[in-house]
N, C-alpha and C positions, 0 to 999 in steps of 0.2 A: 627547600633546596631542590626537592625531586619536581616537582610541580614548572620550576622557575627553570630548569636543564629540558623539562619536555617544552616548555613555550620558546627556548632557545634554540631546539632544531625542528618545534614546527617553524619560525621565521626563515628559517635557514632555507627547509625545502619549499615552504612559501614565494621566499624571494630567488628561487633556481639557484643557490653558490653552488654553484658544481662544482668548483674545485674544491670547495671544503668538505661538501658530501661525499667526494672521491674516497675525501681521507676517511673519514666517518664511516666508510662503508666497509672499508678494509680492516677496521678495527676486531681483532679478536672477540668474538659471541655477541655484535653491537646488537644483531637483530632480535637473536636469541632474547638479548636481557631488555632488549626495546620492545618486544612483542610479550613480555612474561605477562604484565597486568590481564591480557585476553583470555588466558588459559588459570586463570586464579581470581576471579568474578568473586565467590564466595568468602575465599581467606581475604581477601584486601576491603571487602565492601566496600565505604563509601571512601576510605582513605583515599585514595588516589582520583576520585571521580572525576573532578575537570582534567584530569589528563588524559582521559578517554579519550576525549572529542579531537586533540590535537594528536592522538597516538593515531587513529584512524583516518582522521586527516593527510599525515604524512606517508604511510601505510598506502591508502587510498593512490595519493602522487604516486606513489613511487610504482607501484603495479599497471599506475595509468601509463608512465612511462615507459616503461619496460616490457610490461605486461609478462610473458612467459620467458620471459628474459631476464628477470629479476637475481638478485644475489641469492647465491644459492643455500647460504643459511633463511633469506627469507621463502624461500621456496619449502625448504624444510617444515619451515612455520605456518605457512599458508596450508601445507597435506597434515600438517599437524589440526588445523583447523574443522576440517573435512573430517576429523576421526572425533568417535564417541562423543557425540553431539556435542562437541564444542561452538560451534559456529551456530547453532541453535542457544545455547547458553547465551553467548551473546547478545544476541537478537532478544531473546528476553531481556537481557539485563535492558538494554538501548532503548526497547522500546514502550516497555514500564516505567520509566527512571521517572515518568511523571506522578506515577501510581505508585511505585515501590515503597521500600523502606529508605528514610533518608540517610545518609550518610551523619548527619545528628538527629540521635532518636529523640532529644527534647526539642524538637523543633517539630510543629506542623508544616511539612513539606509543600502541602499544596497551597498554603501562604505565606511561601517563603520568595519573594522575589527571587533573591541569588539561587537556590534550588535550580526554581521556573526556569531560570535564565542557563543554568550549567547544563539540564535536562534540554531543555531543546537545541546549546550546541551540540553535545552527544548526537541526539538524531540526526541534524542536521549528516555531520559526519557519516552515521551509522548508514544513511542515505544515500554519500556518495561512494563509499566504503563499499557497500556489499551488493551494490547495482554491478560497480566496475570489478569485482571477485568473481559474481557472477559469470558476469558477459568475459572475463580474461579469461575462468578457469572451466569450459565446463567439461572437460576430460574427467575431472575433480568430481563436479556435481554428480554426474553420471557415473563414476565408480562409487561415490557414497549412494547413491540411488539403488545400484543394483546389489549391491552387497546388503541396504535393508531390505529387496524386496526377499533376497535368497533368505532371510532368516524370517520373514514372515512365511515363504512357504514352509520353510521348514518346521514352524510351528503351527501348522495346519495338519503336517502328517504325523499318525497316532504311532506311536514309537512301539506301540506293545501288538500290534496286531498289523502294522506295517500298511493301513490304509487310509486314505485322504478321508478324514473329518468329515463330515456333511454338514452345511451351513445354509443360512438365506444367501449365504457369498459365493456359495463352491461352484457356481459356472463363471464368476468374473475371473478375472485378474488380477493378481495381487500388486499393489500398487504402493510408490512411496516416491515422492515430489517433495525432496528441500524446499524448492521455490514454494510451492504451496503450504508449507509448514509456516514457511518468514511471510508469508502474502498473510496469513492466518495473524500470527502478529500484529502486525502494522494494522490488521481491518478491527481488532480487540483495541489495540490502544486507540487508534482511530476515533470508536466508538463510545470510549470511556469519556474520552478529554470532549468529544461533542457535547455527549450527554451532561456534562457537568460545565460547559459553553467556559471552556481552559484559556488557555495561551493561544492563542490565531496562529501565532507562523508555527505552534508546534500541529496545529489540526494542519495549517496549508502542507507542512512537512511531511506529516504522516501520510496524508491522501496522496503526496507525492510519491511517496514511497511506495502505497499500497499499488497506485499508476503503473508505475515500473517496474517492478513485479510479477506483478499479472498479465500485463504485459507484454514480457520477455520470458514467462515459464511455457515448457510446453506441456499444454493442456492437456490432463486427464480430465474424463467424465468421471469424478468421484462423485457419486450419488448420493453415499452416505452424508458428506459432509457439505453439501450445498445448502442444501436447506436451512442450517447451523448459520451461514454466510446471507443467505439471503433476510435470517432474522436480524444479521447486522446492519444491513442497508439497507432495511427496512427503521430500524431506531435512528439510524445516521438522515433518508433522507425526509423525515416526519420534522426533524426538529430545523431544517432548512425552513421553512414559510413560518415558523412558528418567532424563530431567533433570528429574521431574515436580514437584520442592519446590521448583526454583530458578528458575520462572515464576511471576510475580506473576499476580493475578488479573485486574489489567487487558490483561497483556499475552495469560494464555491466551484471553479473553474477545473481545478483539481478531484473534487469529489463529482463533479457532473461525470467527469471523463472517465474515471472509476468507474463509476457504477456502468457507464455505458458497457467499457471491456467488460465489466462483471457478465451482466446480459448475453453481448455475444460469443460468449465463451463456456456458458455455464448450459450444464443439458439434467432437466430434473427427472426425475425417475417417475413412473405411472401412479404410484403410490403415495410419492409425494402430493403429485400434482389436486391428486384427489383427497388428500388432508385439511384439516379446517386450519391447521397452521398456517398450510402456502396460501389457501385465498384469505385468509385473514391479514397475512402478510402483504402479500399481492395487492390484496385492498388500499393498505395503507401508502405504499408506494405509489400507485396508480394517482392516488388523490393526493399528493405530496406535490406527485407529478405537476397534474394538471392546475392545481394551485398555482405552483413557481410560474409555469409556462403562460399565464393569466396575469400574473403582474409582471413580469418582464416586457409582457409582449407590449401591455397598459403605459407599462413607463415611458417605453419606445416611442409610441404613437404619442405622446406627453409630451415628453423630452429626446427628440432625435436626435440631441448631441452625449446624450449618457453615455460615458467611456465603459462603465462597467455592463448595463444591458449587451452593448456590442460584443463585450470580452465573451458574455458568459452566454447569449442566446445560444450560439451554434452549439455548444455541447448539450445544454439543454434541448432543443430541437431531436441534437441526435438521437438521448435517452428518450422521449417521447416516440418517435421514429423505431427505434426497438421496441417499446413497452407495445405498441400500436401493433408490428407484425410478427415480433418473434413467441408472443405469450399468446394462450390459446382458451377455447370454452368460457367459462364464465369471467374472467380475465378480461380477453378481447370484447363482452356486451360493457364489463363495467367500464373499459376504458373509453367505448363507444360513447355508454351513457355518460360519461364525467366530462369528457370531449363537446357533450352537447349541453351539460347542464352551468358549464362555465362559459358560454356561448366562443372557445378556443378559434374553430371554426372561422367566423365572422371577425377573431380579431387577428388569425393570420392572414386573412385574403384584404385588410386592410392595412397593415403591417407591411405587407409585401409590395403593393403596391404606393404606399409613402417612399418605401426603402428606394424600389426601382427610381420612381420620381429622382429621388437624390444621388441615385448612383451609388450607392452605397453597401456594404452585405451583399456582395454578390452569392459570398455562399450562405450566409442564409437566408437569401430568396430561393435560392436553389432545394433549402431543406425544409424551409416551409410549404413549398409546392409538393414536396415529396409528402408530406406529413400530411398535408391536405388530402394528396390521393389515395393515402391510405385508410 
């Protein structure tokens, strides 16, 4: 009954009845007891699960609509959201739901069609839910932000002698990024479901998510945890040339563009740089790289009418294009060397000049010429 009342006023704000939403909205505590499932992840487990997706769905509308103009009980729920990591709970729950625990524990969840199927409407939702929370609320984000970094200073000063701690940390700045906690998220499950080559629109979902995200946050230089990230897309883009038929075009399209933002966004520390992790890491990307960009380019010159080569070179171009000028020292020989050892070269100034021939890929003739001169 509870399940078949929430898929009746998702239809509702689905199909815009405004007049009946009017009334619906003025109902005493409607939001309150419509938002309860968000703030009780834990006690309800998997009871309630498909009604996630549609509770965040309408949640979603309705904030898109209104935006800071929303009813003020859901207003209430939305700062409720913002407090003691709730809005983080969620974001686990949504974006584990394929990895978690199932809402029936005699059931292998990750061979359970309906699971698969319930699990990635969640994300889907959780997707356009907390992009559009984001981008409505960030008065919000920024009050949550600054009230953790005050208690991370505050847990830096030695309460018995009254002086700041001394750390490898004590000349940065104490730092704390929502957006980069849920980017963290999406790039973990992201990872999981690749590596286990899962459900496609939940990987195309995820990378979308992670897209968005990263994005729209504003960028700190978190040093510590880059590294942590770059191990992930590093697993994420090794098994691209490996599983390379079993990625949909939205999804490769998605994770190309990811990773691109990742790159121009991310600043590695000295020490990193000079670890066997990051060029072993480095390594493995680099030659990921240079693989995909080797048969895309292959197919192209093959088959000039491939709708997905076309979708997916320009992103691909552009990560290569990053990998080429923004990575540095042994980095930029091996990318030289791989660049040469795939003969890449030779097959973008052939590439470009079919493309021109046809008029076609204006901008990526434009990004192969760039990638050539670099």
């Amino acid at each position: 009954a509870y399940l078949a009342s929430v898929q009746l006023l998702h239809a509702l704000w689905h199909e815009r009845r405004t007049l009946v939403i009017s009334y619906i909205r003025m109902r005493d505590k409607f939001f309150t007891n419509f938002c309860y499932p968000l703030f009780h992840i834990t006690e309800l487990k998997g009871q309630v699960a498909p009604a996630y997706a549609y509770i965040l769905t309408c949640l979603g509308t309705e904030i898109y609509w209104y935006k800071d103009q929303v009813h003020s009980a859901l207003q209430d729920s939305i700062g409720n959201l913002f407090k003691n990591d709730q809005l983080i709970r969620l974001s686990l729950y949504c974006t584990d739901q394929l990895h978690g625990v199932s809402w029936d524990e005699s059931i292998d969840m990750e061979e359970d069609p309906t699971h698969s199927a319930v699990s990635t409407k969640i994300l889907i939702a959780w997707k356009e839910f907390v992009y559009i929370l984001v981008k409505s609320f960030p008065e919000k984000v920024k009050e949550l932000e600054d009230e953790k970094i005050r208690k991370l200073k505050g847990q830096e000063v030695d309460k018995e002698n009254g002086v700041q701690k001394t750390s490898k940390k004590q000349n940065r700045r104490e730092t704390y990024s929502l957006r980069r906690i849920l980017c963290i998220h999406a790039l973990n499950a992201l990872t999981n479901e690749i590596i286990r080559q899962g459900n496609m629109l939940a990987i195309s979902t995820l990378a979308e998510l992670y897209l968005l995200l990263v994005t729209t946050q504003e960028l700190e230089k978190d040093l510590d945890r880059n590294l942590a990230a770059l191990k992930k897309i590093s697993s994420i883009l090794t098994q691209l040339p490996h599983h390379y038929k079993l990625f949909s075009e939205s999804a490769m399209f998605n994770i190309l563009a990811s990773c691109c933002r990742f790159f121009e966004s991310t600043e590695f520390s000295p020490e990193d740089i000079m670890s066997s992790d990051w060029a072993m890491h480095m390594e493995r990307i680099i030659r990921a790289v240079c693989s995909l960009l080797s048969r895309e380019l292959g197919i192209f010159l093959t088959d000039r009418e491939n709708e997905r080569t076309k979708a997916i070179l320009p992103s691909l171009l552009c990560l290569g294009i990053i990998l080429g000028q923004e990575v540095g020292g042994q980095a930029l020989h091996l990318w030289q060397d791989l660049v040469a050892k795939y003969h890449i070269a030779s097959q973008l100034i052939e590439t470009s000049a079919a493309a021109l021939q046809m008029e076609e890929l204006p901008e990526s003739c434009l990004l192969m010429h760039e990638l050539l001169s670099g």
